[in-house]
C-alpha positions in Angstrom: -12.9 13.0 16.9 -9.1 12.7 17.2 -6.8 11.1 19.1 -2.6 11.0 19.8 -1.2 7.4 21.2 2.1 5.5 20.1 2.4 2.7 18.2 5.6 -0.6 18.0 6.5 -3.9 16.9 9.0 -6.8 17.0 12.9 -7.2 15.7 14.3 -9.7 13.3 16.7 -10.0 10.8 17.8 -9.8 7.4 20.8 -9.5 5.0 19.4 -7.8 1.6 20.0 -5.2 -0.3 17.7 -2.0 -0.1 17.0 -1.7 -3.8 14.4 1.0 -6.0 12.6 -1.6 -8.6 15.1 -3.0 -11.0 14.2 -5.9 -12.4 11.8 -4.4 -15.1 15.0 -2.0 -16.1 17.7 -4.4 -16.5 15.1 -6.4 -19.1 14.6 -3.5 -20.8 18.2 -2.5 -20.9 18.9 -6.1 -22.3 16.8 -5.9 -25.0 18.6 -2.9 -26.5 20.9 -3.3 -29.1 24.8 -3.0 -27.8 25.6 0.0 -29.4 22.1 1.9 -27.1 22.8 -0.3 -24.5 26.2 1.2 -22.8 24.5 4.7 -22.7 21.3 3.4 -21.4 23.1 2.0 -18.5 25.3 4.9 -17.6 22.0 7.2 -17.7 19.5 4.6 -15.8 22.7 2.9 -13.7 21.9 5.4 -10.6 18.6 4.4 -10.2 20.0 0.7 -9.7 22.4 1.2 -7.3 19.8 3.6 -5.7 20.6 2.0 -1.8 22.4 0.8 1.0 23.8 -2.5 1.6 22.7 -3.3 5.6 25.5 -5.4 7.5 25.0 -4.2 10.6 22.2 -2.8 13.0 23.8 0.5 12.2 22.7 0.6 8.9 19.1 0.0 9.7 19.2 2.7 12.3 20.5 5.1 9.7 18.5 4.1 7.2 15.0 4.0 9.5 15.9 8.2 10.7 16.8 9.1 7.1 14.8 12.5 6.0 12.2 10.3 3.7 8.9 12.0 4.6 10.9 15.7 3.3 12.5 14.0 0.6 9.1 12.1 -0.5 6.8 15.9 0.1 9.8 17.4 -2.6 9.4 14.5 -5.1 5.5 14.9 -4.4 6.1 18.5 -5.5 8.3 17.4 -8.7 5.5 14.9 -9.7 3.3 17.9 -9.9 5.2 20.2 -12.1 3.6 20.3 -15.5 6.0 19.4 -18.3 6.4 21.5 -21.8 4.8 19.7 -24.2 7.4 18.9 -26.3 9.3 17.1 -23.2 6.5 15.1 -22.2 6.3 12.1 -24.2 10.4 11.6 -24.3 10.3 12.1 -20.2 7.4 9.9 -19.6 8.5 7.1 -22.4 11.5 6.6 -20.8 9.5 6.2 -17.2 6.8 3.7 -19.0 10.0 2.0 -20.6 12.0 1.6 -17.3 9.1 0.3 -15.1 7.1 -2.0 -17.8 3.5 0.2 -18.0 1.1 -1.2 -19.8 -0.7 2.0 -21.2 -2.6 -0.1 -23.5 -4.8 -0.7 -20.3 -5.1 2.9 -19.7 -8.2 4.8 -20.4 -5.8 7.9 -21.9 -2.8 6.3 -23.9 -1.5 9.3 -25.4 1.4 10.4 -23.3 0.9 14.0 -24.6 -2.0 14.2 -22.5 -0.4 13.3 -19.6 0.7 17.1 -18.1 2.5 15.4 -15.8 4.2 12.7 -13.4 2.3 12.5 -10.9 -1.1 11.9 -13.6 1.0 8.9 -15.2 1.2 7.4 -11.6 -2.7 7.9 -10.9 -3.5 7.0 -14.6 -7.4 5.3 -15.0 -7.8 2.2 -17.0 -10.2 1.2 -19.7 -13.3 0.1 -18.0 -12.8 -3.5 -20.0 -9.2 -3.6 -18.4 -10.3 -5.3 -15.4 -12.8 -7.8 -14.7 -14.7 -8.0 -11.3 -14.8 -11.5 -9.7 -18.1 -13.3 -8.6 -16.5 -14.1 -5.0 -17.2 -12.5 -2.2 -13.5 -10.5 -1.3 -11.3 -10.1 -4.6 -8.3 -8.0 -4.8 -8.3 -3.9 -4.4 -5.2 -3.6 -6.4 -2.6 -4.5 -9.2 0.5 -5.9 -7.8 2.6 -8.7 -6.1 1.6 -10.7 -3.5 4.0 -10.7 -0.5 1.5 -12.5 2.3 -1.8 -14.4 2.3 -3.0 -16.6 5.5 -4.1 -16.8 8.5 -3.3 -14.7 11.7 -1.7 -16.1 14.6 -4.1 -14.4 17.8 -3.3 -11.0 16.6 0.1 -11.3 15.1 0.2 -11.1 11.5 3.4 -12.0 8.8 4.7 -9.2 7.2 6.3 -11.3 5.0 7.3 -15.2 6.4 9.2 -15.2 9.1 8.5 -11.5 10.4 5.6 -10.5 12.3 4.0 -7.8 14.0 1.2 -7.2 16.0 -2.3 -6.4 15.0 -2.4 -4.2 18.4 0.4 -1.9 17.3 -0.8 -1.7 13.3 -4.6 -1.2 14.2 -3.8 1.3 17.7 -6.3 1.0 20.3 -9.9 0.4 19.6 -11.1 3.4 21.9 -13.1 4.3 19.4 -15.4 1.4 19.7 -17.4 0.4 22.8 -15.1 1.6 25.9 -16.0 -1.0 28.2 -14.3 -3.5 25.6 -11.0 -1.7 26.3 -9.6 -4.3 29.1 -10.6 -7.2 26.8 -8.5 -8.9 24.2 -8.3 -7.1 20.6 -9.6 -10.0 19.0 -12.8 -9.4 21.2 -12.7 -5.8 21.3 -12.9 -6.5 17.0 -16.0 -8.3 17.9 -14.5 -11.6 16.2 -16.2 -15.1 16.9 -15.0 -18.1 18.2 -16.0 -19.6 15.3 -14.3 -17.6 13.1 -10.8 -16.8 12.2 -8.8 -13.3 11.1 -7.2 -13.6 7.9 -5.0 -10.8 5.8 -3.9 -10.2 2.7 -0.7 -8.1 1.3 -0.2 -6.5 -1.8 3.1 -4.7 -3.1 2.5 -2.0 -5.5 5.6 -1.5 -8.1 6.3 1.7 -9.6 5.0 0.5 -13.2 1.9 -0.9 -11.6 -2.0 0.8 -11.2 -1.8 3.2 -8.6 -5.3 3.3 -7.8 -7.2 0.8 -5.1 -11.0 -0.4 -5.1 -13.1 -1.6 -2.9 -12.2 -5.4 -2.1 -16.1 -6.7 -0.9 -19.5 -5.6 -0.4 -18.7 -3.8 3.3 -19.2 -0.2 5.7 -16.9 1.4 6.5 -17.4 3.0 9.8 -13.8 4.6 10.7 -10.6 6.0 9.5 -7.4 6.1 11.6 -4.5 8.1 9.9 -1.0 7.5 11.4 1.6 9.9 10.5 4.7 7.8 10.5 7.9 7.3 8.2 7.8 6.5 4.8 10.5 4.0 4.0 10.5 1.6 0.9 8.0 -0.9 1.3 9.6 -3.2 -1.7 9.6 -7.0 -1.0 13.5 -6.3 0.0 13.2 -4.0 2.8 10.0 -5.7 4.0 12.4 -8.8 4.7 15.2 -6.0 6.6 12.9 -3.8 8.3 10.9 -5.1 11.1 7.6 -4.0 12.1 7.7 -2.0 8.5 4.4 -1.8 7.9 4.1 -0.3 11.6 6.5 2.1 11.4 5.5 3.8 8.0 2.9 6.2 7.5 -0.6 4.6 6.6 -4.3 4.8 6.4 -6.3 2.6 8.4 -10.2 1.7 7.0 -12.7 -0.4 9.6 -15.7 -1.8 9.4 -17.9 -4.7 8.9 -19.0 -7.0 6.0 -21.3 -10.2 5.6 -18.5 -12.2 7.9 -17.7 -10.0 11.0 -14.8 -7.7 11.0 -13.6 -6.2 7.6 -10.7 -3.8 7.6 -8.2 -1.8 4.3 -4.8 -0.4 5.2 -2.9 1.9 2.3 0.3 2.2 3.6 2.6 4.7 2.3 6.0 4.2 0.9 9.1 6.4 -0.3 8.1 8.6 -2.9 4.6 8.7 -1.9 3.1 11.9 -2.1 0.0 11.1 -0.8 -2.5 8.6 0.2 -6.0 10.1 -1.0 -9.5 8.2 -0.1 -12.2 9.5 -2.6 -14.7 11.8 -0.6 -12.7 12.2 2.7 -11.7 15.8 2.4 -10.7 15.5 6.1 -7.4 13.2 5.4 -4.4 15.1 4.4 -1.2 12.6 4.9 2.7 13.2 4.9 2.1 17.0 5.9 4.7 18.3 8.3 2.5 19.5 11.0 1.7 16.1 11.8 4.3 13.9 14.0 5.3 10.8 13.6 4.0 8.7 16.4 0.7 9.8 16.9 -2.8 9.0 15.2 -5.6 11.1 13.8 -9.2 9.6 14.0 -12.4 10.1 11.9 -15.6 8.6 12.2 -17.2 7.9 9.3 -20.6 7.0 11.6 -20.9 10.6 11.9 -20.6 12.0 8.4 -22.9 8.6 6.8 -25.2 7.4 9.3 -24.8 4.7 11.4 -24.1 2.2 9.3 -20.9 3.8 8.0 -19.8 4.3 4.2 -21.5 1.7 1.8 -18.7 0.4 -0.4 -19.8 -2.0 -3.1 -17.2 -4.7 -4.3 -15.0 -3.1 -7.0 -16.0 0.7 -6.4 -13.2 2.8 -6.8 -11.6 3.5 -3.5 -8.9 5.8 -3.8 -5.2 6.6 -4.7 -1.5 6.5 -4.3 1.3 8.1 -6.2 4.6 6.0 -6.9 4.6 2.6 -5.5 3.0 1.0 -2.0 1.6 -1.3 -0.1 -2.6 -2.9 0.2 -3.4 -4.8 3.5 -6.3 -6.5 4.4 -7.1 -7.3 7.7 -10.4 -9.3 7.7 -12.7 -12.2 9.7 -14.1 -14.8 7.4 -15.5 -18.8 7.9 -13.2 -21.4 9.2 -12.9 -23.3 5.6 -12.1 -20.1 3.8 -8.8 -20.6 2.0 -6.8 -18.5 -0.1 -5.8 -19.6 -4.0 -2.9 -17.6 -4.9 0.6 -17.8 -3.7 3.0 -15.5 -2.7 5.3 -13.8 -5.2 2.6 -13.9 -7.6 1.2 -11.1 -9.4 -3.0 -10.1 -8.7 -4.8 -7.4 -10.3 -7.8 -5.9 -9.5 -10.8 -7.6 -9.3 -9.2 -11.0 -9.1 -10.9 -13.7 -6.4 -8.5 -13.8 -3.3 -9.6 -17.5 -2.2 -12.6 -19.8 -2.1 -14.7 -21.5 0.8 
């Protein structure tokens, strides 16, 4: 079943710089010697003045209608060019280098294997790499933490001080029960009174694992794909852009776990060839047949059974390439509380909070 509707979200401000990921390249750069470093700088110098200073409104409306789904389908296509063997290690050392990748985690380390950019990015880790936590909801991801707590009705932060609202992220629920339609989303979500909706956002750097697993025991009963733009989704532009996260391409999972509703966003990001979900073969995002705007439904009900897809807690989920963004959308207990903080880095497999 599909479906086309719009989608919005809410204005504020912010005066930041719209950066690529540079922190990880000026330690490197500082840890060369001074003869290495000069050159190192003029070759990896573009990459940190990769962006646009925003004074104005102007800027952000330039910026939000720049070509980044065409530019991101062509650096797709460049990720996928295999590499002569004798380039491959010096190109993808310097990458590893730049961005900080641990490859000691990955499950291939030799770079010569690697045919690739784009198999870097989607690399697989050494099944000792990671270790699944006992509680109930850990992290799906590797990455930084830009938002943990509680939602307001159904507005959620984006990051503090910028919100947006869970009708305009999620789209209508006309997939569910239709006489549920005129009542309020948090009741068309079938969430309780005694209850409360709680989300969780993870920022996935370039250098990071590019792959997401499943956060809980839960089924998933729907996917919702929205086309969309595919600006940077760095903690920067998060704090510029408002409504980011509504405006960007992104792929919406629903369903239900042991606490009510349970839902997994992937949203995609500059750069971002594709999001892939393991076993969907329906789901093909940032294609140019599909506009920006709309939303593509798929019931998973359908292909599984009633119940939905049956994730179990740490199952791999699926896959970006480059960097993006993990958010969880989910109802849990009243004394549920999260214990990490934001700016902090998580990794897969790590308990999200405690009740």
């Amino acid at each position: 079943m599909r479906g086309a509707k719009q989608s919005g979200g809410i204005v504020q401000r912010s005066k930041r710089w719209l950066p690529v990921p540079r922190l990880s390249i000026k330690r490197r750069l500082g840890q060369l010697p001074p003869s290495l470093r000069l050159r190192s700088w003029q070759l990896l110098k573009p990459l940190l003045h990769a962006g646009l200073r925003p004074p104005s409104r102007v800027s952000k409306a330039v910026y939000s209608r720049a070509p980044t789904r065409l530019l991101s389908r062509v650096w797709g296509l460049i990720n996928e060019v295999n590499l002569p063997h004798w380039l491959r290690r010096p190109l993808l050392s310097l990458y590893v280098w730049a961005f900080s990748v641990n490859m000691a985690e990955a499950e291939e380390e030799d770079l010569n294997r690697y045919q690739n950019l784009g198999e870097l990015f989607r690399r697989s880790l050494k099944p000792t790499a990671r270790t699944i936590d006992s509680h109930c909801v850990v992290s799906p991801c590797d990455g930084r933490v830009l938002h943990s707590g509680r939602g307001r009705g159904s507005q959620i932060e984006q990051v503090k001080g910028l919100t947006y609202s869970l009708e305009s992220f999620l789209g209508p629920q006309d997939w569910r029960e239709p006489t549920n339609l005129c009542l309020p989303l948090l009741q068309q979500l079938g969430v309780r009174s005694s209850s409360r909706i709680y989300h969780h956002v993870i920022y996935l750097a370039p250098g990071d694992y590019h792959r997401f697993h499943s956060p809980t025991d839960w089924n998933v009963q729907h996917r919702r794909h929205f086309p969309g733009a595919l600006m940077s989704v760095s903690p920067h532009v998060a704090h510029w852009i408002p409504s980011l996260f509504c405006q960007n391409e992104r792929v919406v999972l629903s369903g239900q776990w042991q606490f009510g509703f349970f839902s997994l966003t992937a949203v995609g990001a500059t750069n971002v060839g594709s999001i892939r979900i393991y076993g969907d073969q329906d789901l093909h995002t940032n294609c140019s047949r599909h506009v920006k705007g709309k939303y593509h439904d798929y019931s998973y009900t359908d292909q599984y059974g009633p119940e939905g897809l049956s994730l179990v807690k740490g199952q791999p989920l699926g896959e970006f390439n480059f960097g993006s963004t993990i958010v969880l959308i989910f109802e849990g207990p009243l004394q549920f509380k999260f214990q990490i903080t934001a700016g902090g880095r998580i990794h897969v497999g790590e308990a999200l909070g405690t009740f």
